[in-house]
C-alpha positions as CSV (number, residue, x, y, z in Angstrom):
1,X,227.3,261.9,11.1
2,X,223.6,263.0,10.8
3,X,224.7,265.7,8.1
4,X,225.9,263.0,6.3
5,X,222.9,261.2,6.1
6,X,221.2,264.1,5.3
7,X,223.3,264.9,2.9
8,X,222.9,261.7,1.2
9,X,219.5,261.1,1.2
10,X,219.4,264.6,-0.3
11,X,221.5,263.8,-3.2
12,X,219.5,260.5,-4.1
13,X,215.9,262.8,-3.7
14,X,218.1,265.3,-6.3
15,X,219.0,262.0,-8.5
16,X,214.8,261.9,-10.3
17,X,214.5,260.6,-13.5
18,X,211.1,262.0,-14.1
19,X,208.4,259.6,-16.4
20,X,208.0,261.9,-19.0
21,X,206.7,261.5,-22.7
22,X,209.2,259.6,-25.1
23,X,210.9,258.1,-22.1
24,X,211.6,254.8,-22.4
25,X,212.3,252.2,-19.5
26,X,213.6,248.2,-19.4
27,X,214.7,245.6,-17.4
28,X,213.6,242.6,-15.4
29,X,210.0,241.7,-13.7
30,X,208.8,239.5,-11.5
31,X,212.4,239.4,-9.5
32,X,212.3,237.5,-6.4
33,X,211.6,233.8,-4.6
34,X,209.2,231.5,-7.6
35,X,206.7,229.5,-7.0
36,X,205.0,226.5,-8.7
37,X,201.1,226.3,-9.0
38,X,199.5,222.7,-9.0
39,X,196.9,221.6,-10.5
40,X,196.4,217.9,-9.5
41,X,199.5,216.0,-10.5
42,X,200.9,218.9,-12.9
43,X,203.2,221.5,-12.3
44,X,202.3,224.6,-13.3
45,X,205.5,227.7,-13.1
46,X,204.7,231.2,-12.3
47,X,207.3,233.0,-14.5
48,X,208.9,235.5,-13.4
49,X,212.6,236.5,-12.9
50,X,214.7,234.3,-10.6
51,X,215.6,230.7,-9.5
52,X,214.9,228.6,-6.5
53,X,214.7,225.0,-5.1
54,X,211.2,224.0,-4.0
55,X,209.3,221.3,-2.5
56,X,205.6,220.0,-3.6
57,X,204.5,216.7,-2.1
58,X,207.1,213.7,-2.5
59,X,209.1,215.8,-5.5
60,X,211.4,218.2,-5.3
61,X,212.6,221.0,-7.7
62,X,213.7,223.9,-8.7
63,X,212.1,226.6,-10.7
64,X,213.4,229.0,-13.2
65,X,212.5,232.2,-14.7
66,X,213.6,235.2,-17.4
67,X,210.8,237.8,-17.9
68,X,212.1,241.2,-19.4
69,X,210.3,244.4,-19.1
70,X,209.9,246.8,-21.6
71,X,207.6,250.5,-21.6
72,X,207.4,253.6,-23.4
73,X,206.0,256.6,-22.0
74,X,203.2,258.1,-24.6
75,X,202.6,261.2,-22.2
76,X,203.9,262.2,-19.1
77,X,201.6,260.0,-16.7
78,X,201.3,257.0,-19.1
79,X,203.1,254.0,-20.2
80,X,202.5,251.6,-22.6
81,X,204.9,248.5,-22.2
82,X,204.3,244.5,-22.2
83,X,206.7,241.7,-20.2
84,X,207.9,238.3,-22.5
85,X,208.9,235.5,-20.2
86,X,210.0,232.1,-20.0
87,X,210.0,230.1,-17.0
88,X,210.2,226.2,-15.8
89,X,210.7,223.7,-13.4
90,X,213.4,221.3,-13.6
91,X,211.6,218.0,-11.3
92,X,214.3,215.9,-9.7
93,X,214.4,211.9,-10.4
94,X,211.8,213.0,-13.5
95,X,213.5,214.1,-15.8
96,X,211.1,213.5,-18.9
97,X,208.1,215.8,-17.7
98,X,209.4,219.5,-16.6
99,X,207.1,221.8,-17.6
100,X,208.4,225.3,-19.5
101,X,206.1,228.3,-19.4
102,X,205.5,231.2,-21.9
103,X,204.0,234.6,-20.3
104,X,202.7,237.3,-22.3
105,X,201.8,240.5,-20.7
106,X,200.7,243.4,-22.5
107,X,199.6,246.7,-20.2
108,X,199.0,250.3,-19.6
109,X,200.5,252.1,-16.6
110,X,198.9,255.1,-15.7
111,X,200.9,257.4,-12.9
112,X,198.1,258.8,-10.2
113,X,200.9,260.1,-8.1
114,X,204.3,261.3,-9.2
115,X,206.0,263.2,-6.2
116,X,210.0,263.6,-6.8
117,X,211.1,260.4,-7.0
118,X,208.1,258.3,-5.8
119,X,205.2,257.4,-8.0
120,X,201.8,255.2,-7.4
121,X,200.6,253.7,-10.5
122,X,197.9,251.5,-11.7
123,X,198.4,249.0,-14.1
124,X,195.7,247.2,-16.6
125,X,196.7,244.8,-19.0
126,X,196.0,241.5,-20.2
127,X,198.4,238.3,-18.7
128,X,198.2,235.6,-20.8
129,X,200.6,232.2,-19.8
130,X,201.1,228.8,-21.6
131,X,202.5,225.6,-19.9
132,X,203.9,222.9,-22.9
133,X,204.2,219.6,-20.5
134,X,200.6,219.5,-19.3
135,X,198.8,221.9,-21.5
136,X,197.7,224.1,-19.1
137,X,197.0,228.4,-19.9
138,X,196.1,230.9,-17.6
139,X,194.4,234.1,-19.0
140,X,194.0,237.3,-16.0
141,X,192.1,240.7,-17.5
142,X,192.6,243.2,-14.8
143,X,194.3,246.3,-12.7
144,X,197.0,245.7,-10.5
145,X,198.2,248.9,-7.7
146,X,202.0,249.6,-7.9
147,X,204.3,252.1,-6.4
148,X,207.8,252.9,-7.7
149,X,210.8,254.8,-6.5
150,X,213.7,256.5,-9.0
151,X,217.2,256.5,-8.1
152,X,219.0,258.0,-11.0
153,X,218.8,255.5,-14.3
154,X,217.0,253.0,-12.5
155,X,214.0,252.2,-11.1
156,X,212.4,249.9,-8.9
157,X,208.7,248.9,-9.0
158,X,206.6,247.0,-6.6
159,X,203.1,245.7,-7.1
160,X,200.9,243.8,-5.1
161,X,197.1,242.8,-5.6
162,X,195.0,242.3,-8.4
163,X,191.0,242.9,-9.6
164,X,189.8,241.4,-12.3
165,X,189.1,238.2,-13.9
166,X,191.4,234.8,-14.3
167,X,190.8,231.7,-15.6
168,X,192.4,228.6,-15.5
169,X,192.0,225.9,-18.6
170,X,193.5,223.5,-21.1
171,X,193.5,220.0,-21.9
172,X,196.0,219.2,-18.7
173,X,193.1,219.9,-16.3
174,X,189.7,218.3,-15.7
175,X,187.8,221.2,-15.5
176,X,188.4,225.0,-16.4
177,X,188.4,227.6,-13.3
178,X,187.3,231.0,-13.6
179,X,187.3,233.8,-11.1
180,X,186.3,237.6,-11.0
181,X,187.0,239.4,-7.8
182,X,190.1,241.1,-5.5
183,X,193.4,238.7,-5.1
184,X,195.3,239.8,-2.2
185,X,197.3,236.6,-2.3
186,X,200.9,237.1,-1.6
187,X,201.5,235.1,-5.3
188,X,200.2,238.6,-6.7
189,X,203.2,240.3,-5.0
190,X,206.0,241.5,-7.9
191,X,209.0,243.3,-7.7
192,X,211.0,244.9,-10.7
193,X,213.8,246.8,-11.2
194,X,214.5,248.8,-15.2
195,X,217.0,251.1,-16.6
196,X,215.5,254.4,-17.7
197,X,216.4,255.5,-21.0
């Protein structure tokens, strides 16, 4: 039994798709349980890729997302690639104000460790999100730390944290809300999963 384990865990460490340049990768972000930010009143939806039924004050609802991946490798260490989502919340016994989100999330991915099939990455880019009901955006400049781990034509990514700067704003909200620092929140948490072609 133990040289069968071995054995398989030695065939999936043989199974590396290395990132090399002119390698292309795509799939879906974000994957996991959503969430809904509020601001006051207003319903905010983190997109991402999933659905689930959620509870804020006296409302309950559930929250959808689609947010596609998509990256080209321009050497053998770095990616360029962006993320175009959609996301909303469907509010129960309201149905004339769900919110829909747009995300747009151009970046660069820039491998510091590539070690068979494991790689640490970090990620700079710009996140830019829209909410149509209330009018709300959200605008993050920063890096976010990932790791990611090959097994054959896929890959899965996890990231979690962010530095930069974010800033809430928009006629939906009183008053704008910027802030610069480290975001260890578990919100900042992201799973992915792409096809490597």
């Amino acid at each position: 039994m133990k040289k069968l384990l071995a054995l398989v865990v030695a065939a999936l460490f043989a199974m590396n798709v290395s990132a090399e340049k002119g390698s292309m990768y795509g799939g879906l972000t974000g994957v996991g349980i959503l969430e809904a930010m509020t601001e006051g009143s207003a319903f905010l939806p983190t997109v991402g890729t999933g659905l689930t039924v959620l509870s804020v004050g006296d409302y309950s609802a559930t929250a959808w997302g689609l947010a596609p991946e998509f990256g080209y490798f321009v050497s053998d260490n770095l990616a360029i690639g962006g993320v175009i989502g959609i996301g909303g919340i469907i509010i129960k016994d309201n149905p004339g104000d769900n919110p829909f989100a747009f995300r747009f999330n151009p970046y660069a991915r820039y491998f510091l460790v590539q070690d068979g099939n494991f790689g640490f990455y970090l990620q700079g880019g710009v996140d830019f999100m829209t909410e149509t009901a209330s009018k709300i955006n959200v605008l993050g400049i920063g890096i976010n730390p990932g790791v990611s781990y090959n097994i054959g034509l896929f890959t899965a990514t996890a990231a979690f944290g962010f530095l930069g700067f974010e800033t809430l704003g928009g006629d939906g909200i009183s008053e704008s809300v910027s802030v610069f620092g480290l975001d260890l929140n578990m919100a900042t948490l992201n799973f992915g999963l792409s096809y490597n072609f």
